[in-house]
C-alpha positions in Angstrom: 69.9 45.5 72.3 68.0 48.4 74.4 69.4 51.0 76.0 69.3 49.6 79.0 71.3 46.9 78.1 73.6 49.1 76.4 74.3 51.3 79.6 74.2 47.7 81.6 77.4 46.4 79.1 79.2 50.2 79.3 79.2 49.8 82.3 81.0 46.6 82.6 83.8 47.6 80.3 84.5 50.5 81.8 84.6 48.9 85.3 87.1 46.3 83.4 89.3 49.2 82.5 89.2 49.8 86.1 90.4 46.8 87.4 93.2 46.8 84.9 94.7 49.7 86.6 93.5 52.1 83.6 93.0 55.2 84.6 92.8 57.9 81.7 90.5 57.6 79.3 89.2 59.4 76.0 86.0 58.7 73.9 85.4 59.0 70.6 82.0 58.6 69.4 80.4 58.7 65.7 76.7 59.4 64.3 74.4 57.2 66.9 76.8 55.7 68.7 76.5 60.0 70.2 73.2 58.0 71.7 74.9 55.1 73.7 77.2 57.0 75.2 75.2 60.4 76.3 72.8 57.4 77.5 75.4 55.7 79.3 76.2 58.8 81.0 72.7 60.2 81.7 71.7 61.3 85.2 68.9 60.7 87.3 65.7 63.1 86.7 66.9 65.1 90.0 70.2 65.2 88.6 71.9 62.7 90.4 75.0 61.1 88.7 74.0 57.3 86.9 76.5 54.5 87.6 79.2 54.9 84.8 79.5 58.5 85.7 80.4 57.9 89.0 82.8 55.6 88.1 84.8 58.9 87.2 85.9 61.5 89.0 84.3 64.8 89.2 86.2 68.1 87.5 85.5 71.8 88.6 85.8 73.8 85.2 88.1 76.0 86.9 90.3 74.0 89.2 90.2 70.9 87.6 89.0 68.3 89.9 86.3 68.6 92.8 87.8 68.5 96.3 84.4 69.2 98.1 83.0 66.1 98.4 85.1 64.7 101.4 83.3 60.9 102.2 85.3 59.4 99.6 88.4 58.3 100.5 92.1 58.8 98.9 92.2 55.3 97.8 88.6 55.2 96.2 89.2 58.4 94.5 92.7 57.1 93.2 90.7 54.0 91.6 88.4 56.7 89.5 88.8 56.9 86.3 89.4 60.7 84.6 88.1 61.2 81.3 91.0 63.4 79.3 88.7 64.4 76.2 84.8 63.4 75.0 84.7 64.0 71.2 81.6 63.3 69.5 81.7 63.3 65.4 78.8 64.4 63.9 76.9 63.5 66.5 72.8 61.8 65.7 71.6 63.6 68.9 68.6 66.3 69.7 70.4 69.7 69.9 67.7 70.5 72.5 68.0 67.3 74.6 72.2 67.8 74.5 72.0 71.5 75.8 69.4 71.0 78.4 70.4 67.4 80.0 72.8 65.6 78.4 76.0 67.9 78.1 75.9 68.6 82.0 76.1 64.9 82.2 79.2 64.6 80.2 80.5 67.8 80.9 80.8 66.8 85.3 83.4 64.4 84.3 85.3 65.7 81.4 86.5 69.2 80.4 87.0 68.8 76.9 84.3 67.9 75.1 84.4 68.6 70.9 81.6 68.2 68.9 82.3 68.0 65.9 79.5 68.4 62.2 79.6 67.9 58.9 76.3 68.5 56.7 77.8 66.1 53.9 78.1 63.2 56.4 74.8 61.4 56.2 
């Protein structure tokens, strides 16, 4: 399966979780599956959010969530999903790539984010 189709099938289980009535969610990812899930996440080139991100809501690293953006409703915002904790285990992912794109991706919908290495895991 591509990426695409990856990000296309993501997407659909995390919009099941939503229809379920879950709300909080954490992920723990291992090795390459660091891949699907930073890809699942990626934004658009001019930094707009891709469609499982906004299927969460936004957090402010200082107050927690963002209350700027006022066109979404009480009722849409309550059927967001918040993502508690991202932990990635020895994560099979370009240092470079995580810093300068992928992290801000992750990190506009989740405060804690671990990363976690170990050279003898190959």
């Amino acid at each position: 399966a591509n990426t695409d189709e990856n990000q296309r099938k993501f997407l659909h289980l995390i919009q099941g979780l939503q229809q379920t009535g879950i709300r909080k969610v954490h992920f723990l990812t291992h090795s390459m599956g660091v891949q699907t899930l930073l890809h699942a996440f990626s934004s658009s080139s001019s930094g707009e959010r891709g469609p499982v991100s906004r299927c969460f809501q936004l957090v402010d690293p200082v107050f927690g969530t963002d209350d700027d953006d006022n066109n979404d409703n009480d009722q849409q915002q309550q059927q967001l999903l918040i993502c508690k904790s991202i932990t990635l285990l020895n994560p099979d992912f370009p240092l470079e790539a995580f810093v300068n794109h992928a992290f801000r991706s992750i990190r506009c919908i989740c405060n804690q984010i671990t990363v976690v290495g170990n050279r003898k895991d190959q």
